[in-house]
Every structure is written in C-alpha cells, then in structure tokens.
C-alpha positions as CSV (number, residue, x, y, z in Angstrom):
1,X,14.1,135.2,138.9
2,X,17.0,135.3,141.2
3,X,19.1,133.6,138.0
4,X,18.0,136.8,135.9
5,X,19.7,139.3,138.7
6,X,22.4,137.4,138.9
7,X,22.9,138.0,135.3
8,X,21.9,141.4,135.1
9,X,24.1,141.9,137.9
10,X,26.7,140.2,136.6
11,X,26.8,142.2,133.3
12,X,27.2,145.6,134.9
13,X,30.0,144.6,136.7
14,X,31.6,143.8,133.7
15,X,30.9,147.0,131.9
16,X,32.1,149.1,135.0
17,X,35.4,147.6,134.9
18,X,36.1,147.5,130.7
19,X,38.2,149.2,129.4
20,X,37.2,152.9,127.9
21,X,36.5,153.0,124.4
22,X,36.5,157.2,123.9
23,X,39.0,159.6,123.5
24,X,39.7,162.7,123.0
25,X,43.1,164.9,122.3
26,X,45.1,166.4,125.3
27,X,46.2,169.7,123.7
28,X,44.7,171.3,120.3
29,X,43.9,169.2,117.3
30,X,45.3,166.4,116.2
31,X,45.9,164.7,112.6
32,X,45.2,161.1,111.9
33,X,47.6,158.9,110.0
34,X,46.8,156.3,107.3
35,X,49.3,154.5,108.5
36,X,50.5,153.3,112.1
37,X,53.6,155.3,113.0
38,X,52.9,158.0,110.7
39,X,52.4,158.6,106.9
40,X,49.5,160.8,104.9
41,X,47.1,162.7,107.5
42,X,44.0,161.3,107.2
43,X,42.3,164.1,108.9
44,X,42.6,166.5,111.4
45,X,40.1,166.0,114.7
46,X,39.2,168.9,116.9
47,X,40.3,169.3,120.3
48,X,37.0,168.7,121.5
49,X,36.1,165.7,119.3
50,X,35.2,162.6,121.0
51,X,36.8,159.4,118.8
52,X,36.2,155.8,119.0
53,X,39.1,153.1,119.4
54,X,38.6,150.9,116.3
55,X,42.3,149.2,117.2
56,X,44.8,149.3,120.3
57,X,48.6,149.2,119.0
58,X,51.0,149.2,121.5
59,X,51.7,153.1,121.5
60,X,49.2,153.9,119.2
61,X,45.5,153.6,118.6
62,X,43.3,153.4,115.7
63,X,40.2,156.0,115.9
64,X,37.2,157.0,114.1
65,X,36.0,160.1,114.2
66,X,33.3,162.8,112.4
67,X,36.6,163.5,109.9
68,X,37.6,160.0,109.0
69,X,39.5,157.0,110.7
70,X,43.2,157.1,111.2
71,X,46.1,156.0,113.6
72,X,47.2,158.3,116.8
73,X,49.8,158.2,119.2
74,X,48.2,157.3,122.7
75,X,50.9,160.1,124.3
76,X,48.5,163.1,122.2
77,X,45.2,161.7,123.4
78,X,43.0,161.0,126.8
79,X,40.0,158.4,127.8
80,X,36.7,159.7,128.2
81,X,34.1,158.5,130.6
C-alpha cells in the first residue's frame, strides 16, 4: 500500500512541474503557417482559442486548433494553465 502512494505521489509531482501544453494568442487572432517560419496560412485561430503544442521549435511552435494545425511564432502566443 505505502508502494502505491508513493507512486501516486510520485506522478503528481511530475505533472505539477511539466511543462504546459496550451496556448493561446497574446493580442487578436492569429494565422497558422504550413510551414515553420512562415508560408501559406493554414488558418486563422481566434483570440480566445485554446491550441495544443503538437511540436516545440526553437522560436516557434506547432499547434492544433478547432481551424486546423499550423506553425506560430512563440513571441504572438501565451501558456495556459
């Protein structure tokens, strides 16, 4: 039993401190890019659209959202709790 706490215990210390994995735009909507570093829009998210990191680039992320999936600039959008 105490094995099983442990454990349990163990796991949500591990999920408190990983990383987000929701974001959301900073200001106004924002397109999606087939490509990284640009290229054809995708889609455009809303402000107030929560999107899922698929892929973490080095100043860019890859998201999926309700619209599509597409690359982002990480400067245009925020982590959610």
């Amino acid at each position: 039993m105490k094995k099983v706490l442990f454990v349990a215990l163990s796991l949500m210390v591990a999920a408190a401190f990983a990383a987000p994995n929701k974001v959301k735009s900073k200001l106004g909507d924002i397109d999606l890019t087939k490509e990284k570093g640009g290229g054809s829009v995708v889609c455009t998210a809303g402000f107030n659209d929560e999107l899922t990191i698929v892929k973490d680039g080095d100043t860019e992320v890859l998201v999926k959202g309700n619209c599509g999936q597409g690359w982002v600039a990480k400067s245009k959008v925020e982590y959610v709790g």
